[in-house]
N, C-alpha and C positions, 0 to 999 in steps of 0.2 A: 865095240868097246871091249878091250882085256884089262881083267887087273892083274896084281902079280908083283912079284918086288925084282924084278931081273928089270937090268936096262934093255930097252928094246930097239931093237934097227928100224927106225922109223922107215927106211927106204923100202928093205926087205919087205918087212909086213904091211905096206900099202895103209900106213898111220899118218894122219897129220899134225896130232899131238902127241905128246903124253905129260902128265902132269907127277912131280916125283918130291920127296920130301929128302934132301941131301943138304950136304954142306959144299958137293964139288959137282956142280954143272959141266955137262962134257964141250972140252973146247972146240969141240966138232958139230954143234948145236949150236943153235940161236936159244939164248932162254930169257922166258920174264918172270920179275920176281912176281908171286902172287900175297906170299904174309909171312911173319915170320910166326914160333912158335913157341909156348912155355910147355912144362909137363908136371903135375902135381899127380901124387897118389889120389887115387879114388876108387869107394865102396858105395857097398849098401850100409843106409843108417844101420840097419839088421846086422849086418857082420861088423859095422863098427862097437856097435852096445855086447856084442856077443863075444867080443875079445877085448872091450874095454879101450877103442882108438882112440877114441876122443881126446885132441887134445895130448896124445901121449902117444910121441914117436919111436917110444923106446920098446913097443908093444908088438911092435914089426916082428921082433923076432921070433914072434909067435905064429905067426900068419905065414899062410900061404902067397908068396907074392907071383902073379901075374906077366909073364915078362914078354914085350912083341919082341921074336928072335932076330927081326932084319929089320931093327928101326931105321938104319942108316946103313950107307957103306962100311965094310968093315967093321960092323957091331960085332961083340963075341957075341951074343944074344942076352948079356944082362946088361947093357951100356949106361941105357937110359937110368934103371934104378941104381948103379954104381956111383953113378955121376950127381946125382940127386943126392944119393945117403954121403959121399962125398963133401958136398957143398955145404950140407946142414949140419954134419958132424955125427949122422944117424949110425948105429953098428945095424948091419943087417943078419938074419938069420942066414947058419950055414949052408942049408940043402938051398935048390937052384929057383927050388919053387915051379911051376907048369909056365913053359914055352907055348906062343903061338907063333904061326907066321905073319899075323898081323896086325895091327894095337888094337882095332877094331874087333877082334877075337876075342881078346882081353880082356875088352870092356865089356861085349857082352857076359865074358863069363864071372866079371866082379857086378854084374847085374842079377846074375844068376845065385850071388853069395857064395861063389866058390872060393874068394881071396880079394888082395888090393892088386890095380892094375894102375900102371903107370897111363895116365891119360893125358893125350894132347890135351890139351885146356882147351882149344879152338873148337873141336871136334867133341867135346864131354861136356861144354859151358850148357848148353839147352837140358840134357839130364842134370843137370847141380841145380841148375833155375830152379825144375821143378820138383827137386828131392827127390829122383830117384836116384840120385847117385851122391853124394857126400864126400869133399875132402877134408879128411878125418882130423887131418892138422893144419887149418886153415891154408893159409896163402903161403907155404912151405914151396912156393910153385919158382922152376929153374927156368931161366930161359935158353932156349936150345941155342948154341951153333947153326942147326940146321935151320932149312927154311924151308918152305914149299915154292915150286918154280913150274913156268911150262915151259916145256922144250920141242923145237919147232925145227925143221930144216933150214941150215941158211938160204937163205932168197926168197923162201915160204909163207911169204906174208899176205895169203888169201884174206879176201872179205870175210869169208865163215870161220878162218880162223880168230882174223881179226873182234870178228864182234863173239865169238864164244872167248875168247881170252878175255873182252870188255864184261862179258859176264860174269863170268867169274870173279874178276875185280870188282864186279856189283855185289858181290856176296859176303866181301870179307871185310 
C-alpha cells in the first residue's frame, strides 16, 4: 500500500489499484466511481467558543485556516476554502493560514485546536457524530466537482480486484 497525492504508474510499481479524489480520471485507466463528495469547515467546539464561530462566518477572518495543499489537481493549495467562501459569499482572512499535504493533516490539526480545516464531510461525518469536531456554521457544506474513483488497468479486472472495489462500495 503507498499513499501520497502524485499519480502513480500503476504498471511501473507493480499496483493493482489506486484509489484518488479528482475530477479528471486518466483516459489511460479503467476507473470506477466510488462517492461523490461535500466540504464544510470544521473545529473543535473549543476553538469555535474561543473565537466566537458559532453561527458566524464572518469570524473566519480571525482564525487560523487549515488548508490540504493538493486537494485536487491543479489546486493553488487554498481551492477548497476559495471556492467555499466563494459560493457563500464568506470574506476570508488575508494571511494563507498552515498548509498540509493532506486534508487528513488538517483535520487532525483542527482536532488539535490549532484552526478551521476544510473537511470532506464523508471522511469528518464520524468525528461531528460524536462532537469531537463541529461545523461551526451548520450545513454551510459545498459540493465538490470532485469525486473519489478507483483506477485499475484496462483489462484488469481480477477477482481480488473485483471484490476489494465491491468493498469499498460496501462502505460508502
Amino acid at each position: 500500500m503507498l499513499t501520497g497525492n502524485d499519480n502513480v504508474n500503476l504498471q511501473r510499481a507493480g499496483i493493482d489499484l489506486a484509489i484518488y479524489f479528482d475530477d479528471a480520471p486518466s483516459s489511460q485507466l479503467s476507473h470506477h466511481f466510488l462517492m461523490d463528495e461535500a466540504i464544510v469547515p470544521v473545529c473543535t467546539p473549543y476553538y469555535a467558543r474561543q473565537l466566537q464561530l458559532t453561527s458566524n462566518p464572518a469570524s473566519l477572518r480571525h482564525c487560523t485556516l487549515l488548508h490540504d495543499r493538493q486537494a485536487w489537481s491543479n489546486d493553488s493549495g487554498t481551492d477548497e476554502w476559495f471556492s467555499w467562501a466563494q459560493q457563500f459569499g464568506i470574506e476570508l482572512p488575508q494571511s494563507s493560514g498552515i498548509g498540509f499535504d493532506r486534508s487528513d493533516l488538517a483535520v487532525i490539526a483542527a482536532m488539535n485546536h490549532v484552526g478551521v480545516a476544510m473537511g470532506r464531510k464523508r471522511l469528518v461525518q464520524k468525528r461531528l457524530e460524536s462532537g469531537e469536531l463541529i461545523a461551526p456554521f451548520g450545513d454551510m457544506t459545498l459540493k465538490c466537482h470532485q469525486h473519489y474513483y478507483v483506477t485499475t488497468l484496462p483489462g484488469r479486472q481480477w477477482p481480488k480486484i473485483d471484490a476489494f472495489i465491491e468493498w469499498l462500495h460496501s462502505l460508502t
